[in-house]
C-alpha positions in Angstrom: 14.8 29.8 -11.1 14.9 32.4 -8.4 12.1 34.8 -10.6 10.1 31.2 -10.6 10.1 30.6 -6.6 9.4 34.3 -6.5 6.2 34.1 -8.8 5.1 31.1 -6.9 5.4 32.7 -3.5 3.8 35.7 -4.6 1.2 34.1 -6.2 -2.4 34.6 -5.8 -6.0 33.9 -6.4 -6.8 30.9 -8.9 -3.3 31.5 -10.3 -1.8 30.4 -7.1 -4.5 27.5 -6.5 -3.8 26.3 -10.2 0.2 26.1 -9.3 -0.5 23.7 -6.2 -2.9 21.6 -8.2 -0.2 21.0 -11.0 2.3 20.8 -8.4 0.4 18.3 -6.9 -0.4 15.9 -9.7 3.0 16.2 -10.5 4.2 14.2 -7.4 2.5 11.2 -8.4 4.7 10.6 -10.8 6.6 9.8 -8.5 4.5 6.7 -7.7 4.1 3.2 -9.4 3.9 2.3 -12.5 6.4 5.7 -13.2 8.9 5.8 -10.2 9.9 9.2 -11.0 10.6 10.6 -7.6 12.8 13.6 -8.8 9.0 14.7 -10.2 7.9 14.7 -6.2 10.9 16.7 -5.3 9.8 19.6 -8.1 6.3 19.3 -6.2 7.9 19.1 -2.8 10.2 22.1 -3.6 6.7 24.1 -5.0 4.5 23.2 -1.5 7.6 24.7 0.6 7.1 28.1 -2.0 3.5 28.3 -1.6 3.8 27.8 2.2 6.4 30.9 2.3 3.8 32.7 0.2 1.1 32.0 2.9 1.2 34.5 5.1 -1.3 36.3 7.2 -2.2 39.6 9.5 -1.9 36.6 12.2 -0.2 33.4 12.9 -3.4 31.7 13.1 -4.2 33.8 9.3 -1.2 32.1 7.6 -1.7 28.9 9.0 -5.4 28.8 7.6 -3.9 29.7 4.3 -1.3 27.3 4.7 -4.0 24.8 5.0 -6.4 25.8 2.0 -3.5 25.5 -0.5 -2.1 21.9 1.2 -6.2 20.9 0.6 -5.4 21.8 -3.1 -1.6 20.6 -3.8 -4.0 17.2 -1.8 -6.5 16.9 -4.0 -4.3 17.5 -7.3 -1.6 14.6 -6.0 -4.5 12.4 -5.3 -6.7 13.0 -8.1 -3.8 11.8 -10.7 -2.3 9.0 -8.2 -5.7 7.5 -7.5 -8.4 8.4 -10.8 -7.9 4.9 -11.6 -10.4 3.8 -8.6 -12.9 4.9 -11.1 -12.5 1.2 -13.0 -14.3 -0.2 -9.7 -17.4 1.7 -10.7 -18.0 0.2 -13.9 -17.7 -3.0 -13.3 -21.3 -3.8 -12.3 -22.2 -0.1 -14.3 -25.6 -0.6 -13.8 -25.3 -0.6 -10.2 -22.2 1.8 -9.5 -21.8 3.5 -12.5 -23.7 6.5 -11.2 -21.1 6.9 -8.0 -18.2 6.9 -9.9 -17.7 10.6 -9.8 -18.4 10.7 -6.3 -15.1 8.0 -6.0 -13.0 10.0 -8.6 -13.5 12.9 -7.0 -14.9 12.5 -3.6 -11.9 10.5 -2.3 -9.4 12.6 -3.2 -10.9 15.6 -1.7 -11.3 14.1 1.5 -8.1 12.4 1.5 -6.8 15.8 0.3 -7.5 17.0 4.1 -4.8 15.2 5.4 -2.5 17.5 3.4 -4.0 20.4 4.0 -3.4 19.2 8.0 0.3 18.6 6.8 0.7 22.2 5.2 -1.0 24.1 7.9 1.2 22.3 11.2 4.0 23.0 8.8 3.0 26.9 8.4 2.7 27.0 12.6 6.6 26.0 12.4 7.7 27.8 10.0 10.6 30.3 9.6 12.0 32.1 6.9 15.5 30.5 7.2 16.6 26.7 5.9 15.4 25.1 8.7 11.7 25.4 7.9 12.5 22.1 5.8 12.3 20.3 9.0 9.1 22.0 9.7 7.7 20.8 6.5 8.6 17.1 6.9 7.5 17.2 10.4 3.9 18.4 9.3 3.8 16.1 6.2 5.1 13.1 8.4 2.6 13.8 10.9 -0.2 14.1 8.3 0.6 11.0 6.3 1.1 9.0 9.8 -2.7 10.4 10.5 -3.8 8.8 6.8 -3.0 5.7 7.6 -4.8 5.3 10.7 -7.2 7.8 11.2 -10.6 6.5 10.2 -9.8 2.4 9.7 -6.7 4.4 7.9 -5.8 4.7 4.0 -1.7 4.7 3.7 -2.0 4.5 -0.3 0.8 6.1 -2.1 2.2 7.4 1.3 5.1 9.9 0.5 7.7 7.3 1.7 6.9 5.4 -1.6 8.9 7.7 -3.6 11.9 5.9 -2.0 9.9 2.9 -1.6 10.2 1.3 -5.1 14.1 1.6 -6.1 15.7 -1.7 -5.1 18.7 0.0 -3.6 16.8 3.1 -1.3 14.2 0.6 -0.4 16.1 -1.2 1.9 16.3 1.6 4.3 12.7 0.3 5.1 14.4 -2.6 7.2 15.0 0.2 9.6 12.4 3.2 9.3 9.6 1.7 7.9 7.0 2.9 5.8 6.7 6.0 7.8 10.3 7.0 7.9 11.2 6.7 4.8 8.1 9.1 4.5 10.0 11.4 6.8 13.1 11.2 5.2 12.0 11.1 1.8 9.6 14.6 2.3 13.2 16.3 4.4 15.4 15.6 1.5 13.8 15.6 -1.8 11.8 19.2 -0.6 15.4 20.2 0.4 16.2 21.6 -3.4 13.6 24.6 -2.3 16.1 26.6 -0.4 18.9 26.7 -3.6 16.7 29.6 -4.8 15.5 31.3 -1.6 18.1 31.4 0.8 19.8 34.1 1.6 23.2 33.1 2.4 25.8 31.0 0.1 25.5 28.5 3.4 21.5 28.5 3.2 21.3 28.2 -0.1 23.7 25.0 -0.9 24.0 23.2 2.4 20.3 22.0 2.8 20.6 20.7 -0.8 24.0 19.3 -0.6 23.3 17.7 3.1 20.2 16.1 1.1 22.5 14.5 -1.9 24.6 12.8 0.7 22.2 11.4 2.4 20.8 10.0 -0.6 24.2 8.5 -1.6 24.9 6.3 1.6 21.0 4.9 1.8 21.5 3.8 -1.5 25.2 3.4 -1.1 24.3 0.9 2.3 21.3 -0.4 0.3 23.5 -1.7 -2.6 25.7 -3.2 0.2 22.8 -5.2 1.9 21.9 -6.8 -1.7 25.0 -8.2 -1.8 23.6 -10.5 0.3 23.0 -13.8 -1.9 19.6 -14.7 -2.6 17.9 -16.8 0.6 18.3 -20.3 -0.5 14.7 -22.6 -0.2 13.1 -23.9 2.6 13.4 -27.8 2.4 10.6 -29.9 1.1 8.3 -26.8 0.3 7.5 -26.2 -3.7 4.8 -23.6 -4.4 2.8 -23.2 -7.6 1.2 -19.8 -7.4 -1.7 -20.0 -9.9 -3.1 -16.6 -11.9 -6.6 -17.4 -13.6 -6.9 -13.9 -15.0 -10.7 -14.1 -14.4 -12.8 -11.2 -15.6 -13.9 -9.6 -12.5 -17.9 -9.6 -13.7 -17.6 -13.4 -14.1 -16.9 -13.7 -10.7 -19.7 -12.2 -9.3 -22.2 -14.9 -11.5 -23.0 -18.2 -9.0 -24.1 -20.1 -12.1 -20.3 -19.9 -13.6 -18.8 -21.2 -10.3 -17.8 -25.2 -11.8 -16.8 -23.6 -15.1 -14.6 -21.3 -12.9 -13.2 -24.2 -10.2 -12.6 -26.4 -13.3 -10.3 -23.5 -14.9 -8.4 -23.4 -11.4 -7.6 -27.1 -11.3 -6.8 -27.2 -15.0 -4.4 -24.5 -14.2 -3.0 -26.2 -11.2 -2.9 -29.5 -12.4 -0.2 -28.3 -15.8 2.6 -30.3 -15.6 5.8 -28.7 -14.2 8.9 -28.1 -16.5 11.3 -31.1 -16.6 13.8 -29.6 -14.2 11.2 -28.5 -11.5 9.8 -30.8 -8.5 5.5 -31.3 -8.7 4.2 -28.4 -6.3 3.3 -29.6 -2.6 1.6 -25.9 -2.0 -0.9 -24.7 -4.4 -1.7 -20.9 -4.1 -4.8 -19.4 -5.4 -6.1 -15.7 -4.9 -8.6 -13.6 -3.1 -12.4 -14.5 -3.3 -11.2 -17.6 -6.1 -14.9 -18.7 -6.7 -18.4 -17.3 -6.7 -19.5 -19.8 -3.9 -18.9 -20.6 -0.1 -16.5 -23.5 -0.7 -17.0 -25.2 2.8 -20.7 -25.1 2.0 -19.9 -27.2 -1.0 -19.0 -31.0 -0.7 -18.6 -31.5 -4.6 -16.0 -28.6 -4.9 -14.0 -30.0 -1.8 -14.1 -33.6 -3.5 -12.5 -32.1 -6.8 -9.9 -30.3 -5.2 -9.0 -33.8 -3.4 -8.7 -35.0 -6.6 -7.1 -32.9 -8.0 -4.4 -32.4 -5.4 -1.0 -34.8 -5.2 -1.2 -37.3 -2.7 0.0 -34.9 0.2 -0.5 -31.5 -1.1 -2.0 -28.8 0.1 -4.2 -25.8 -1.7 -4.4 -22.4 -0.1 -6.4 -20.2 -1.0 -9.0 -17.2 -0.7 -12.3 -17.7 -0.2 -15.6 -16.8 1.4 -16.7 -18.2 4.3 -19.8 -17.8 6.4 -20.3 -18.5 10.2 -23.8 -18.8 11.7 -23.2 -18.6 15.4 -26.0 -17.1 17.2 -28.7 -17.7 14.6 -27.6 -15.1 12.6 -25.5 -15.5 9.9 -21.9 -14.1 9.5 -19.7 -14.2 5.7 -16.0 -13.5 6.2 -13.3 -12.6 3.6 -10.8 -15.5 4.4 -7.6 -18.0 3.5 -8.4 -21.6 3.7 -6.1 -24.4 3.9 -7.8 -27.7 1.9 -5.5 -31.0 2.3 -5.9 -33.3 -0.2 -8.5 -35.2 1.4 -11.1 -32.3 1.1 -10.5 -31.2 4.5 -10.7 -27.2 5.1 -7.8 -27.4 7.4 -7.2 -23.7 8.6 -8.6 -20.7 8.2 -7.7 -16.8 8.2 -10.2 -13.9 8.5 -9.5 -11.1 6.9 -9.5 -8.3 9.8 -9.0 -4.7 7.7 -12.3 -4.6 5.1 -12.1 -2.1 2.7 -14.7 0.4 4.2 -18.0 0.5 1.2 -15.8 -2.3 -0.8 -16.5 -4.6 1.2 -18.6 -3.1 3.9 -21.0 0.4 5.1 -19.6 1.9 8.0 -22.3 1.2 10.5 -23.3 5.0 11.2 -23.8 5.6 7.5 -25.1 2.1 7.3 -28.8 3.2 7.6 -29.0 6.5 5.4 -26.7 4.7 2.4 -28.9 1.9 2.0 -32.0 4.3 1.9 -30.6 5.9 -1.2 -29.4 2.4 -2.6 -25.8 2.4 -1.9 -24.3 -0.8 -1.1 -20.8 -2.0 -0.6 -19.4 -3.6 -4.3 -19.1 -7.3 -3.0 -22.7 -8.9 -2.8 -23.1 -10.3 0.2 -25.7 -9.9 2.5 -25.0 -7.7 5.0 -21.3 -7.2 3.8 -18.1 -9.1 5.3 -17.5 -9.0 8.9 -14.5 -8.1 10.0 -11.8 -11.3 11.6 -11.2 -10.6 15.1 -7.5 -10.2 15.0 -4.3 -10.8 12.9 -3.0 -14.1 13.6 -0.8 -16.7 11.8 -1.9 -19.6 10.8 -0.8 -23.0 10.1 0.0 -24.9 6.3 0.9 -28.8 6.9 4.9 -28.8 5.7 5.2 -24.6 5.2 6.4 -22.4 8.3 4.0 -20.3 10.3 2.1 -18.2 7.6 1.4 -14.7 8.2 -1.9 -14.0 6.3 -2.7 -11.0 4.4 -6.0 -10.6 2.0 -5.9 -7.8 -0.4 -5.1 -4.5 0.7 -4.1 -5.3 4.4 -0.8 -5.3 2.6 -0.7 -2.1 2.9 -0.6 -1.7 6.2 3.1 -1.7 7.6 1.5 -2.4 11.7 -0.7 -5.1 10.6 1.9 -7.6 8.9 3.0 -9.0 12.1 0.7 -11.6 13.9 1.9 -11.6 17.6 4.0 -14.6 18.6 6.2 -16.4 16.8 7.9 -15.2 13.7 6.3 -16.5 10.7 8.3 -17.9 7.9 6.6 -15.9 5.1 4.3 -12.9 4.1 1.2 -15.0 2.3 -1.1 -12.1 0.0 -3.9 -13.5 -2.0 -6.0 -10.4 -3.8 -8.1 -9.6 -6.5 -7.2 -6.5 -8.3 -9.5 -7.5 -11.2 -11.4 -4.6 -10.3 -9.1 -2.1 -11.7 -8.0 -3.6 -15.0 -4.8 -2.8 -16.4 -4.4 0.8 -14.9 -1.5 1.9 -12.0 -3.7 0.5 -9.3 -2.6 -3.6 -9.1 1.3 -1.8 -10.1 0.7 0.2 -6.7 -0.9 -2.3 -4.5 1.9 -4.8 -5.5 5.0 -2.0 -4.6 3.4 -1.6 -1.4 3.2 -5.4 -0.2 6.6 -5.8 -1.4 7.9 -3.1 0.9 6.5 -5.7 3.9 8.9 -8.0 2.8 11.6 -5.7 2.9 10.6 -4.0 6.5 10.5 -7.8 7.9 12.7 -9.6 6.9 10.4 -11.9 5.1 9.4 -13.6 2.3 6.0 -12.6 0.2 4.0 -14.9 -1.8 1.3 -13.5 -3.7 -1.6 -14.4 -5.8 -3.5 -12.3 -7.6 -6.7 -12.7 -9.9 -5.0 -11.0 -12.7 -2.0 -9.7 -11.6 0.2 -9.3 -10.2 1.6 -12.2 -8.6 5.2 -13.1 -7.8 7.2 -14.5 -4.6 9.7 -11.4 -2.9 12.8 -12.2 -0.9 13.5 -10.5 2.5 15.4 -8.0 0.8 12.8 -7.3 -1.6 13.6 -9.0 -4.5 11.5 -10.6 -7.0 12.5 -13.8 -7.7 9.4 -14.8 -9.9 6.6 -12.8 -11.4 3.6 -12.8 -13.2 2.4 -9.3 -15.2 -1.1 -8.1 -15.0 -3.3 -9.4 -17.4 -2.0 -12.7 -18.2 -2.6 -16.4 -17.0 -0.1 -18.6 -16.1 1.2 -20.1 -12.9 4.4 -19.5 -11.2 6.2 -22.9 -10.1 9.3 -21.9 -7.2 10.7 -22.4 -4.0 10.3 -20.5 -0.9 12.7 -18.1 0.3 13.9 -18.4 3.8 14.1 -15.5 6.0 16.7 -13.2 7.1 17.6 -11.9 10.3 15.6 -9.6 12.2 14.8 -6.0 11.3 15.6 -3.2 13.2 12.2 -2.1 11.9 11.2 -5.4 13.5 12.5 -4.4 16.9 12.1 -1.1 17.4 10.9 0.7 14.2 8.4 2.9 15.7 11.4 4.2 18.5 12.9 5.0 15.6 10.0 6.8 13.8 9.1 8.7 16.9 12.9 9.8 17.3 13.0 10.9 13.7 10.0 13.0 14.0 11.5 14.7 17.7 14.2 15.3 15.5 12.3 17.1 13.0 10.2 19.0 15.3 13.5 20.5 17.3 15.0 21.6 14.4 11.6 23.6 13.5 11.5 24.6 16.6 15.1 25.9 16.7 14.1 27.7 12.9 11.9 29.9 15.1 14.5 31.0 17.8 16.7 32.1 15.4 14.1 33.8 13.2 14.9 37.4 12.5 12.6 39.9 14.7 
């Protein structure tokens, strides 16, 4: 191994820029559907090689090399983690089809600058001894923090979700957060990297062995807080979470809206299994029809109908406001009762920027060339004014959360009161049966986990399923298949310490981080 870490150090030309792209592709296997983190460590360990390989005639020299091979180790973990976006393109091919290479590729290499950002604030740290691990997971840290906000933000397979997915490491996010296990997840599984390039006994096995205990007691405490018995149900509250499995094309035809409201009532409407209590909350997903359902009497009147005396349906839908003469469509939740009444509403308040929207400054030149955001609505969706929670006659407070706002870690929390559950309707039609719905559900399930709370969520075709605080799945629906998913809901648990002070804790892990770099270079050889 120590001749391998030399030939990727010394590495050079397209040799060297073909090692971080491999390297980099390799880490996403470390992401959903796989779960193979040890597959980020081997890339981890390679980016810590190829940033000892980077130097320069100048610090400022090594740093810009630092920086080019992080934009390629970037674009090779994002072009295998993400390549699946492509589906979106070819679902209205005659439209998109021509901009798919532009999402396939494009994406990645801007997202691939955050990396490079990572690699190069690493390099400006660095030393030659074991402590330039710390430099490294301070300068990833920094740069995934930066993807996630910078520019509406895009926290998608965030390093942290290499830990993120194993029941018992997971629950180390009650604490940390997204973000911190990002930190500690980049510190320990690039850790391994020294074994071959130290130059002491001392340098060589105690940043490795350090990292292996570490390991142990998270998932050691983790398998300690599952003990916990599984929340019991909160009282007179029995959800049926339904998953119609639409095609995504049908959805976008007006003229197959009461063919597609009467395969949603048909589904809720099944009769439960003998042992199970008749649902009072009805759960369907994101965008469920191809119509603005408080624009349509008839629709409202067979959902009454439909519904048990006393029920309620919640569910996604478009909704359009024309305040000021000018009309306004949002992505929303509604709350029906089951006399037709919309009773509540949610706005969806992150859009997915030319999913569901054009950023205002390209706005102009896009549309000259004919690019549009996918959903067909004129003008695009405008954006809710805030996250708040809302209320559902007989449920707690409901935080809402429509499609990918899930994976936000700061935006689950409405302000005020604590909400009694994590409610996430989306439509990952789009995507088919790829590693994007496995992905988007991992990363909503970590909200439950860093809250304390419950998630119910519906999706079009998958996947849907309710999550305990501690991030259990207690039902579950695979993508691609229709059904419905009749169960209680889970009650909270306590408070988080993410809840509290999570970003303390963050911001003290990545001072931590930075002194130790910073102590690297005082003890650096002259």
């Amino acid at each position: 191994m120590r001749n391998i870490a030399d030939r990727v150090i010394l590495s050079e030309g397209w040799s060297r820029a073909g090692v971080a792209l491999a390297a980099g592709a390799l880490g996403a296997l470390a992401m959903p559907p796989f779960g193979l983190w040890p597959a980020l460590s081997v890339s981890l360990v390679v980016a810590v090689w190829l940033i000892d390989g980077s130097g320069g005639a100048t610090r400022w020299a090594a740093v810009r090399r630092a920086a080019g091979i992080g934009w390629v180790w970037g674009f090779g973990y994002f072009l295998a983690g993400l390549w699946w976006i492509g589906s979106a393109f070819l679902v209205q091919a005659d439209v998109f089809a021509w901009l798919m290479p532009f999402g396939v590729l494009g994406l990645p290499a801007l997202l691939a600058i955050f990396m490079a950002v990572g690699f190069g604030l690493a390099r400006l740290l660095w030393s030659p001894s074991g402590w330039r691990i710390f430099a490294f997971a301070f300068g990833m840290t920094a740069a995934e923090w930066l993807r996630g906000h910078a520019l509406t933000g895009f926290p998608w397979n965030t390093l942290g979700m290499a830990l993120g997915q194993n029941p018992w490491l997971m629950q180390s996010a009650s604490i940390l957060g997204l973000y911190g296990l990002t930190a500690l997840a980049t510190l320990l599984l690039a850790a391994p990297a020294t074994l071959w390039t130290g130059e002491t006994r001392a340098e060589r096995i105690g940043p490795l062995s350090c990292a292996a205990l570490v390991l142990l007691a998270l998932a050691g405490w983790g398998a300690w807080r599952l003990s916990e018995p599984t929340p019991a149900g909160v009282a007179g509250v029995q959800l049926r979470i339904v998953q119609p499995n639409l095609a995504q094309d049908a959805k976008f035809h007006a003229g197959r809206g009461p063919e597609i409201l009467r395969h949603y009532l048909e589904l809720s409407g099944r009769p439960s299994a003998p042992d199970t209590a008749p649902p009072t909350h009805i759960v369907w997903p994101e965008s469920a029809f191809p119509f603005l359902l408080h624009r349509e009497p008839a629709a409202l009147g067979m959902i009454a109908d439909a519904l048990p005396r006393g029920a309620v349906l919640i569910t996604g839908a478009a909704r359009s406001s024309g305040e000021g003469g000018t009309t306004r469509y949002f992505n929303a939740i509604q709350v029906v009762g089951d006399t037709g009444a919309v009773l509540a509403s949610y706005d969806k308040v992150h859009l997915v920027p030319f999913g569901e929207y054009v950023p205002e400054l390209l706005e102009q030149a896009l549309r000259a060339i004919g690019i549009r955001e996918f959903v067909a609505i004129p003008g695009g969706f405008t954006a809710g004014e805030r996250h708040t929670a809302f209320s559902v006659p007989g449920m707690p407070a409901v935080a809402g959360s429509v499609c990918y706002e899930a994976i936000f870690p700061g935006e689950t929390m409405p302000p005020g009161p604590r909400p009694g559950l994590i409610l996430n309707v989306t439509n990952d039609g789009w995507f088919g049966d790829t590693p994007g719905p496995r992905q988007h559900f991992a990363q909503a399930r970590l909200r439950a986990v860093e809250r304390g709370i419950p998630l119910i969520r519906a999706a079009n075709t998958g996947i849907s399923a309710v999550v305990d605080p501690y991030g259990r799945i207690t039902a579950y629906l695979p993508v691609g298949r229709e059904g419905v998913i009749d169960t209680t809901l889970p009650t909270v648990a306590n408070v988080t310490v993410f809840d509290d002070v999570g970003s303390l804790i963050f911001a003290g892990l990545c001072s931590v981080f930075l002194l130790a770099a910073l102590i690297g270079l005082r003890r650096r050889p002259r």
